[in-house]
Each structure stands twice: as structure tokens, then as C-alpha cells.
C-alpha atoms as an extended CHARMM CRD file, in Angstrom:
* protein
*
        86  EXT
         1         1  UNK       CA            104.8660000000       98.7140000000      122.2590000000  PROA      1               0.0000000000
         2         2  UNK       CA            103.4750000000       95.5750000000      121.2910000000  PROA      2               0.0000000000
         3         3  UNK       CA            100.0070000000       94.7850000000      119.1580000000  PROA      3               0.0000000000
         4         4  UNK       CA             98.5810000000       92.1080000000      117.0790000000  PROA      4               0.0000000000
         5         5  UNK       CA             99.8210000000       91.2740000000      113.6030000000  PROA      5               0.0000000000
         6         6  UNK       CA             96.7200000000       89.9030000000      111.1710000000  PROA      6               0.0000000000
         7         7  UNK       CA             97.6220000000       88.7380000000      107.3470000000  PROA      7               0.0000000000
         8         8  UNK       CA             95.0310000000       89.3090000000      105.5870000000  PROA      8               0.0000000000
         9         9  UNK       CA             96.7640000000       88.7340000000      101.8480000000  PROA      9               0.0000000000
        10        10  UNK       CA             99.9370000000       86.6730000000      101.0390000000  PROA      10              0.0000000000
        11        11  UNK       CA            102.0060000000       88.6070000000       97.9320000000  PROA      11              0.0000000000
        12        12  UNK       CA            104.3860000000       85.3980000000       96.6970000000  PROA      12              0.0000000000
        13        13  UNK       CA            107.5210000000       86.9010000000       95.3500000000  PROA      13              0.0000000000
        14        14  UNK       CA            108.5130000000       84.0190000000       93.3800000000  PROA      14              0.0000000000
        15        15  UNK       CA            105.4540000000       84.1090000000       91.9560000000  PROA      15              0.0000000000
        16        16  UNK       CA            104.9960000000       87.5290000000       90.6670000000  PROA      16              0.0000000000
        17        17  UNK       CA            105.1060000000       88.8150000000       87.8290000000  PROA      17              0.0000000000
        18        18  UNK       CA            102.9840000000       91.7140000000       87.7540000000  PROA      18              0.0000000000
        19        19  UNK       CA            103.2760000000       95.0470000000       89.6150000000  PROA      19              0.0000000000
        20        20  UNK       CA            100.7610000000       95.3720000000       92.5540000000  PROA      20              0.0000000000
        21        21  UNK       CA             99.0510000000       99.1440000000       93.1290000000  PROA      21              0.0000000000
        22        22  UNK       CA             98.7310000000      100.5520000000       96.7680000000  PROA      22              0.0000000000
        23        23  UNK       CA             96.8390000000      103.2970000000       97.9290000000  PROA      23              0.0000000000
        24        24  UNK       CA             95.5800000000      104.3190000000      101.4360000000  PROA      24              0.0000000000
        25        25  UNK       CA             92.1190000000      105.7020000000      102.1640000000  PROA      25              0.0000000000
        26        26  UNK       CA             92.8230000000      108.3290000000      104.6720000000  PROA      26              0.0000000000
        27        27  UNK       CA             89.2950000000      108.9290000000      105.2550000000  PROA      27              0.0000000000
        28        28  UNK       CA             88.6870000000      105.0560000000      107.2540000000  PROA      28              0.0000000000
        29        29  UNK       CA             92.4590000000      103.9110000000      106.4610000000  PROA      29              0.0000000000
        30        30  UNK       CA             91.9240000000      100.8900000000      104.3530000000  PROA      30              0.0000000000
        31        31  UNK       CA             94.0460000000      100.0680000000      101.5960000000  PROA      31              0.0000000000
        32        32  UNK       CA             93.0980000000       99.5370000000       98.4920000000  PROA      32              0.0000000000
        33        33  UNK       CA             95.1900000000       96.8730000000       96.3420000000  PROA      33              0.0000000000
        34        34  UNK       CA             95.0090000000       95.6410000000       92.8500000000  PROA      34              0.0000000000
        35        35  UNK       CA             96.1540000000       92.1260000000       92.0220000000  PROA      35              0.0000000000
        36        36  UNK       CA             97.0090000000       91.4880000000       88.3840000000  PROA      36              0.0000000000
        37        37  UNK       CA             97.6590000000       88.0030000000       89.1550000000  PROA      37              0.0000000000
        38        38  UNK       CA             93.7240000000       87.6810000000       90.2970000000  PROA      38              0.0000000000
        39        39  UNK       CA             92.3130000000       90.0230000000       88.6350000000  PROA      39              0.0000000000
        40        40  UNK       CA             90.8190000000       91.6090000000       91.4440000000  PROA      40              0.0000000000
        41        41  UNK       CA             90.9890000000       95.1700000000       93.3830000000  PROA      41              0.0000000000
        42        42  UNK       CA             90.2870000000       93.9770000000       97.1850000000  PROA      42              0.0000000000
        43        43  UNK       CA             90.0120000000       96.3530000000       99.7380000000  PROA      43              0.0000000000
        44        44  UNK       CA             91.3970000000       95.3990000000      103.1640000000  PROA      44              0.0000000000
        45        45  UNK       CA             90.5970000000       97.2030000000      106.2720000000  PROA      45              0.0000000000
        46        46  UNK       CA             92.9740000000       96.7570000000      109.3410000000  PROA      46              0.0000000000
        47        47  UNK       CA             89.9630000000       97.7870000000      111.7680000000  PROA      47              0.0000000000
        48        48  UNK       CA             88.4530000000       94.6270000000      110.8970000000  PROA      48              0.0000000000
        49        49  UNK       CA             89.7050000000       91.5820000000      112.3390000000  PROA      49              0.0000000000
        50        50  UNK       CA             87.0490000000       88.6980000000      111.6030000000  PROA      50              0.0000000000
        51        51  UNK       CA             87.3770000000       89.8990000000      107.7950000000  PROA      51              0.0000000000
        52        52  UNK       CA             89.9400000000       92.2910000000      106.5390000000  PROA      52              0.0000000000
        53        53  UNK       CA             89.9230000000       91.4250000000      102.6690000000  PROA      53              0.0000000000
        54        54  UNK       CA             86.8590000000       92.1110000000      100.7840000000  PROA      54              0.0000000000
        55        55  UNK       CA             86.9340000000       92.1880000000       97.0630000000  PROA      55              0.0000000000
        56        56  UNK       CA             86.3590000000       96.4440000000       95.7250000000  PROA      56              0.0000000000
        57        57  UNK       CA             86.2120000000       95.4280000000       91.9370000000  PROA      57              0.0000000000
        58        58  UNK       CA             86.4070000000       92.7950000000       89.2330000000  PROA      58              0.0000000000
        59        59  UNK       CA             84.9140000000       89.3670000000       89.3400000000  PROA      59              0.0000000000
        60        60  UNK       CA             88.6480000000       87.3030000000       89.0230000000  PROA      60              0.0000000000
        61        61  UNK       CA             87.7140000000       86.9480000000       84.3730000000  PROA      61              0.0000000000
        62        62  UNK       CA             89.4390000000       88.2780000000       82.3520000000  PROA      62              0.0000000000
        63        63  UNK       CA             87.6560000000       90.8280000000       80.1240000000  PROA      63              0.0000000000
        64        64  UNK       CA             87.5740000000       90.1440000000       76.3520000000  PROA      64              0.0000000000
        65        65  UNK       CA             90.0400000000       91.9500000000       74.0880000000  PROA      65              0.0000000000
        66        66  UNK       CA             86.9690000000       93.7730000000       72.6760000000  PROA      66              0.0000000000
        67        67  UNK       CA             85.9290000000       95.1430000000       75.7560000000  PROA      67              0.0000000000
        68        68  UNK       CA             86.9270000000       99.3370000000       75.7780000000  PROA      68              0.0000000000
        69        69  UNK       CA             86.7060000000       99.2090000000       79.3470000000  PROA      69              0.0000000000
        70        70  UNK       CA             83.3030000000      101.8820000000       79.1940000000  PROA      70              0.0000000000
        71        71  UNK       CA             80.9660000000      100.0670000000       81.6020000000  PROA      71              0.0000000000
        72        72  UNK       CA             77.6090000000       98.6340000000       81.7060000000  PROA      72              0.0000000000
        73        73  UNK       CA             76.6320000000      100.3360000000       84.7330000000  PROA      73              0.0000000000
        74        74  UNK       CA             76.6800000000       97.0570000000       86.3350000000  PROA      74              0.0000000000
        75        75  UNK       CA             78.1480000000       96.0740000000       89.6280000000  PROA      75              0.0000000000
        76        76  UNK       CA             82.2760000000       96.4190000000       90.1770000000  PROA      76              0.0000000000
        77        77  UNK       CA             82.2180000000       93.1280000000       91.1900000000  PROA      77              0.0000000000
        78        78  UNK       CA             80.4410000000       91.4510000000       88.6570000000  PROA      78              0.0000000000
        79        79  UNK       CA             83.0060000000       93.4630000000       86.3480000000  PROA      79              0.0000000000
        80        80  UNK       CA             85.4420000000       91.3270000000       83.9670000000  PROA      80              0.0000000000
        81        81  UNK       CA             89.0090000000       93.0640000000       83.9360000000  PROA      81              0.0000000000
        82        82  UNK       CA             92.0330000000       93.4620000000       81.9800000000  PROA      82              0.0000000000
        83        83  UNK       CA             95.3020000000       93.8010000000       84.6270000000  PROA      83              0.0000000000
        84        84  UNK       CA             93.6320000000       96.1790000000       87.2180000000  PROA      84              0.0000000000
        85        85  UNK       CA             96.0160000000       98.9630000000       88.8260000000  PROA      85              0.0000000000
        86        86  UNK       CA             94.8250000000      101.2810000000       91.4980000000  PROA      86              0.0000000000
């Protein structure tokens, strides 16, 4: 069987040092993956091949140490975050 193979994100292990968080949509199988390292949740959808990574949440800032993590019923990707898993 052969097919096509698209990247659509490049994990660095030398350059690691968080854990990254999987998790499969089974409803339009997309996976959803946090990147500490970022500091951004993208979503990237295999059915798409002009654009398979889209960023899901967090704007890349880091939130400040004040922040309890509550909301401000803005948008997810406006959204400062503190090392985002799932």
C-alpha cells in the first residue's frame, strides 16, 4: 500500500524538555497536541493537506503567575498560558 506522508509539526528531541499531550478526535480524526515549548495547543487535521496545523488555544505568552487560570470569556487563542497539556 503506498500513500502520501505530510509533516505538518517537527518535535526536536534534543530540544525537549517538556512532555507533549496527544489525543485523537474520533469524531473528524484530528489530533489535538499541546506544546509546552510554544505554548500553544494546535490542532492538526490529516484530511487537510494545504494546512494541517492550526493553532486550538493559547496565543504563544506566557500567562502571569497571578493568573488562576478562570477565564475572561475571551477567545482560546488570544489566551496567555502556563505549560498547556491536553
Amino acid at each position: 500500500m503506498f500513500g502520501i506522508i505530510n509533516v505538518a509539526f517537527n518535535i526536536f528531541p534534543r530540544t525537549v524538555s517538556f512532555k507533549y499531550y496527544m489525543a485523537l478526535n474520533p469524531k473528524d480524526n484530528t489530533i489535538i497536541l499541546s506544546d509546552p515549548n510554544t505554548l500553544k495547543v494546535y490542532k492538526i487535521d490529516p484530511g487537510n493537506l494545504e494546512d494541517p496545523l492550526s493553532v486550538l488555544a493559547c496565543n504563544g505568552e506566557k500567562a502571569p503567575s497571578w493568573d488562576d487560570g478562570a477565564g475572561d470569556e475571551g477567545l482560546a487563542t488570544e489566551a496567555s498560558c502556563n505549560m498547556p497539556k491536553g
